[in-house]
Backbone as CSV, one residue per row, in Angstrom:
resi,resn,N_x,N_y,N_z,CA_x,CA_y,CA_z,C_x,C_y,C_z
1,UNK,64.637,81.405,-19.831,65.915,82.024,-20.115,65.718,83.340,-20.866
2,UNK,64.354,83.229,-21.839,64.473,84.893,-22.457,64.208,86.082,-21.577
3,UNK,63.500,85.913,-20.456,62.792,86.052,-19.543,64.457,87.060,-18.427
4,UNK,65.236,86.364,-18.282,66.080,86.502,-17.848,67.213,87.139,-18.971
5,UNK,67.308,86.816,-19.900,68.075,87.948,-20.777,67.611,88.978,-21.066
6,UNK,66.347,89.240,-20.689,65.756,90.728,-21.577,65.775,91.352,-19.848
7,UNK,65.938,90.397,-19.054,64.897,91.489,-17.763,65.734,90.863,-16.652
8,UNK,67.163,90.298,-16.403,68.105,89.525,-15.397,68.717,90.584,-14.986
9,UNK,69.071,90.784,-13.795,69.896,91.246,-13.189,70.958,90.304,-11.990
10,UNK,71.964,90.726,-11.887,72.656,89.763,-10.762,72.477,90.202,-9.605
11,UNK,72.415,89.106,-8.635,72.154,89.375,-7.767,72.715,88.133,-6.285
12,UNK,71.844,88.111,-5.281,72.359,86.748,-4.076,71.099,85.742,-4.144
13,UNK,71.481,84.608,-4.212,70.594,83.392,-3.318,70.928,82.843,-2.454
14,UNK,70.331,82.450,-1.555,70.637,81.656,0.280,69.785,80.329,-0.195
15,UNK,70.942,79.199,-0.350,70.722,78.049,-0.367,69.891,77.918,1.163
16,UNK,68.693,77.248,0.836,67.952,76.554,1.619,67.943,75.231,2.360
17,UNK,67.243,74.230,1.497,67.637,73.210,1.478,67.322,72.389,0.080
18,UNK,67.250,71.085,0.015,66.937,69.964,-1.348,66.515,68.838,-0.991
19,UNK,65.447,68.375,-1.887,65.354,67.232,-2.056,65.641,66.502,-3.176
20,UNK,65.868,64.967,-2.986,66.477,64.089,-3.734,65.703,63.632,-4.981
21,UNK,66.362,63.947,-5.940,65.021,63.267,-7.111,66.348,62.454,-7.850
22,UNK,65.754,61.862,-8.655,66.332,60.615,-9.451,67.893,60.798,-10.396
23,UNK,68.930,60.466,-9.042,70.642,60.821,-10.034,70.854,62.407,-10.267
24,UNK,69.986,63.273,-9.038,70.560,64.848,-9.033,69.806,65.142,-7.719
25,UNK,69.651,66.135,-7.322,69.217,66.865,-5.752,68.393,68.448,-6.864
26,UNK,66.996,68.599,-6.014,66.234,69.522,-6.235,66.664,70.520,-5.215
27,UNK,67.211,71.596,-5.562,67.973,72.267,-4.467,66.914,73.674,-4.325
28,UNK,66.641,74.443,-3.288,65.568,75.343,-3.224,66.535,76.401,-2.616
29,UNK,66.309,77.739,-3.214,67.131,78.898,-3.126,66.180,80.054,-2.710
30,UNK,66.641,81.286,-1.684,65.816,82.156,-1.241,66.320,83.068,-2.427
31,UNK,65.903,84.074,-3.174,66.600,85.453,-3.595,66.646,86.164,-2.383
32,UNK,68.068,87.253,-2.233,67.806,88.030,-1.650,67.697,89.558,-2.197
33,UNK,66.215,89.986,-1.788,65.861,90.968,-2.275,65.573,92.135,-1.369
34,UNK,65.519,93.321,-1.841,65.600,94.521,-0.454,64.553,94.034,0.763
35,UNK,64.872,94.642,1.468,64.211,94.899,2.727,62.202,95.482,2.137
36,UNK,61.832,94.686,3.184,60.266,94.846,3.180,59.453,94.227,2.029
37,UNK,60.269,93.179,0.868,59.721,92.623,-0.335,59.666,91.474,0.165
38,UNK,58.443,90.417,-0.268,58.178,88.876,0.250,59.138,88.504,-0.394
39,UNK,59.991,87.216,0.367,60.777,86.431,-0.189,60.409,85.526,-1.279
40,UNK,61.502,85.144,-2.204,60.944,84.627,-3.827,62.199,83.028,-3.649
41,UNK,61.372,82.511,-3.887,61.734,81.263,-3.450,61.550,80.372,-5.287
42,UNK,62.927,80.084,-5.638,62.995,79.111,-6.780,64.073,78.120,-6.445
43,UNK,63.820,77.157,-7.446,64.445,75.755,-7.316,65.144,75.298,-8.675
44,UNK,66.158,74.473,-8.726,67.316,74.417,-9.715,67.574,72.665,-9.341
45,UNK,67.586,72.146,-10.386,68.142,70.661,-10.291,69.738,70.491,-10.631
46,UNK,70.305,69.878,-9.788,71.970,70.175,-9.724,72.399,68.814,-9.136
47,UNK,73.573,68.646,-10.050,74.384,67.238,-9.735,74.850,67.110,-8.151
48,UNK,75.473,68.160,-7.865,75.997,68.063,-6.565,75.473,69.883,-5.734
49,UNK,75.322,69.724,-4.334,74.689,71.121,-3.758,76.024,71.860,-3.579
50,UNK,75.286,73.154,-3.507,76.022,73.988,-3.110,76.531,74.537,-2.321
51,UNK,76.471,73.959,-1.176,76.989,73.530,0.260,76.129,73.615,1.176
52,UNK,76.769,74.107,3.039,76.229,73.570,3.665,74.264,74.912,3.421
53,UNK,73.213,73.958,4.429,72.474,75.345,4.077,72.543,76.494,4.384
54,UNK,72.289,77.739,3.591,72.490,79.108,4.542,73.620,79.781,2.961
55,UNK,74.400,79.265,2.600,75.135,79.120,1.642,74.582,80.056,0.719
56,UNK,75.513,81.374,0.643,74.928,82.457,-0.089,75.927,82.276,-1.676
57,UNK,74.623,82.006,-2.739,74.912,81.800,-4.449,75.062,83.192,-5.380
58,UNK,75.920,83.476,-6.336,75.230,83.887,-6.967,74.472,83.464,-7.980
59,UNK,73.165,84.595,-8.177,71.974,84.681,-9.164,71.911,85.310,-9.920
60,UNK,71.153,84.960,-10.523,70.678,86.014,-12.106,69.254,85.754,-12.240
61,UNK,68.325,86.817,-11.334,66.536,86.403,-11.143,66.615,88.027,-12.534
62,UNK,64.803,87.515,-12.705,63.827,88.372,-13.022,63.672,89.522,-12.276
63,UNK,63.839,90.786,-12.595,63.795,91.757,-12.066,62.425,92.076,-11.558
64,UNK,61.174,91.353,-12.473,60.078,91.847,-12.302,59.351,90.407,-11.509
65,UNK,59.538,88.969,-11.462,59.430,88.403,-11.068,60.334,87.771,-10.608
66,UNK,61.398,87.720,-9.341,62.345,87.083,-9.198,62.057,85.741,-8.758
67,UNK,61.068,84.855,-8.678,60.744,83.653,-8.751,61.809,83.255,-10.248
68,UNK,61.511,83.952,-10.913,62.587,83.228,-12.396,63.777,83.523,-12.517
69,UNK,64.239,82.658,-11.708,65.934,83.183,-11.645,67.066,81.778,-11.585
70,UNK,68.155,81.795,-12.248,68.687,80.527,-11.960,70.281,80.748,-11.869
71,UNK,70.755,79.766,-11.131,72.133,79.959,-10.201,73.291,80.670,-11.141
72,UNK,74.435,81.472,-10.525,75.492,81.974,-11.898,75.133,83.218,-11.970
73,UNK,76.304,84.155,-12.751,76.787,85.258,-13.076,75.873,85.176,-14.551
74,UNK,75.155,86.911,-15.025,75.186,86.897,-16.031,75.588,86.681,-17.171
75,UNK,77.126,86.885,-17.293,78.435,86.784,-17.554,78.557,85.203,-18.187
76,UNK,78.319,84.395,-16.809,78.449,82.866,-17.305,77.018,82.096,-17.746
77,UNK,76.228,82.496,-17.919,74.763,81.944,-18.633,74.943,81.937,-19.972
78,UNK,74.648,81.224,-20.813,74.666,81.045,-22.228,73.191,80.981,-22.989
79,UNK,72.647,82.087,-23.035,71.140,82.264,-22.982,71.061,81.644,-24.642
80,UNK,71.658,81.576,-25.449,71.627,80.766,-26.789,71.454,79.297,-26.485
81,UNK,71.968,78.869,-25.825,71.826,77.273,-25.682,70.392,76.462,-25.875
82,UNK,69.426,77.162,-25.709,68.216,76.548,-25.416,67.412,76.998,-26.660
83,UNK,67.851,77.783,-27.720,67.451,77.801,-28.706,67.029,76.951,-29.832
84,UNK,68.076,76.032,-30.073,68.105,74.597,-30.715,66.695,73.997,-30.254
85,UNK,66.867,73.999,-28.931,65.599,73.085,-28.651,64.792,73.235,-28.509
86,UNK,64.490,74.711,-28.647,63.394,75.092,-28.404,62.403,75.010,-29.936
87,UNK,63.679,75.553,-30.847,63.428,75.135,-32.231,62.992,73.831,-32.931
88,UNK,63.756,72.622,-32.380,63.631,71.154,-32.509,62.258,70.612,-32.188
89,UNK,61.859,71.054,-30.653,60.413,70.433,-30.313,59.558,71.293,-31.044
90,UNK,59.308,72.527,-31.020,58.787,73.310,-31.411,57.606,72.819,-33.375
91,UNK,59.279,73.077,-33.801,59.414,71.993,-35.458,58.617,70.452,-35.010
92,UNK,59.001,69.747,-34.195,58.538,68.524,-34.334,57.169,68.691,-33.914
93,UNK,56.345,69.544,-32.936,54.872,69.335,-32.961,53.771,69.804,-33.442
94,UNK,54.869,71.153,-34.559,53.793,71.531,-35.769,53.699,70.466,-36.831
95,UNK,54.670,69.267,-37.106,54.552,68.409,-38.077,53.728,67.473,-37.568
96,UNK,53.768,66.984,-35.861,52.360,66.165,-35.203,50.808,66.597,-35.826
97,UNK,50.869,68.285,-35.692,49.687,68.325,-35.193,49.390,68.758,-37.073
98,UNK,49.859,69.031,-37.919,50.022,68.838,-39.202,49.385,67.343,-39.840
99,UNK,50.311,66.257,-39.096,49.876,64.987,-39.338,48.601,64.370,-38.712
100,UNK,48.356,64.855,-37.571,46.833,64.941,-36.961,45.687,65.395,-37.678
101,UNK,45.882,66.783,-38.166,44.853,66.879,-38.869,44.452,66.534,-40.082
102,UNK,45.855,66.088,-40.824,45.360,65.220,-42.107,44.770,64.177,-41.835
103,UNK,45.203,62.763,-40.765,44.849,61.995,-40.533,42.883,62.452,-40.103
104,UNK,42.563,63.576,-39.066,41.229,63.568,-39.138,40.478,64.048,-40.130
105,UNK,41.316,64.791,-41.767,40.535,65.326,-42.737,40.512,63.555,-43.008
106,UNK,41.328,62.756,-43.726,40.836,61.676,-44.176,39.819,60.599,-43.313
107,UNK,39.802,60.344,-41.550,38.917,60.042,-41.212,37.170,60.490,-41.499
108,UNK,37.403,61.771,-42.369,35.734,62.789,-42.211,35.563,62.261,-43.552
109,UNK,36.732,62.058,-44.176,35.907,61.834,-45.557,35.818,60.280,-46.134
110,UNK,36.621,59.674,-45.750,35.868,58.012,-45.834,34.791,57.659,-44.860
C-alpha cells in the first residue's frame, strides 16, 4: 500500500479469471497499460467477482511496477488502514526476538 501511495496512479484492469480458495475467490486482473508494454498481471482476494470475465475494473497499480496494484479509485483506498498492523506485528516480533535472545544469553551462561 505505501508502494501505491507514493507511486499509484489510476488506471483499468480486465478481469480475467479466479480461483476458489477457502470462503472468497482469488480473482486475477490484467492492467491495462499502453500499447507495446508486457502485460502485468496481479491478483486480489474478494468475497464476490467482479463479473462476467473480460470485465473492465478500476485500478490503482504502481506506476513503476504495475504488478502492485489493487482494485478501486485512488480516491476510495484508505492507505492508513494497514498501519495499525503493521505497527502491532511489527511491535510483537521485536519483543519475540528480544525474548529469544535473552532466553539464549541465559542458555550460554548456565
Amino acid at each position: 500500500m505505501r508502494k501505491l501511495k507514493h507511486h499509484g496512479v489510476d488506471g483499468q484492469a480486465v478481469y480475467k479469471f479466479y480461483e476458489y480458495v477457502t470462503n472468497s475467490h482469488r480473482a486475477f486482473f490484467d492492467v491495462c497499460l499502453p500499447e507495446g508494454e508486457p502485460p502485468a498481471r496481479f491478483h486480489e482476494y474478494m468475497q464476490s467477482l467482479p463479473g462476467p470475465e473480460g470485465t473492465v475494473v478500476p485500478v490503482v497499480h504502481d506506476s513503476r511496477k504495475p504488478r502492485h496494484a489493487k482494485t478501486g479509485t485512488r480516491a476510495d483506498l484508505d492507505f492508513d488502514k494497514e498501519r495499525p498492523v503493521v505497527l502491532l506485528m511489527g511491535g510483537t516480533g521485536l519483543v519475540l526476538l528480544g525474548v529469544g535472545a535473552m532466553l539464549c544469553l541465559i542458555s550460554a551462561v548456565t
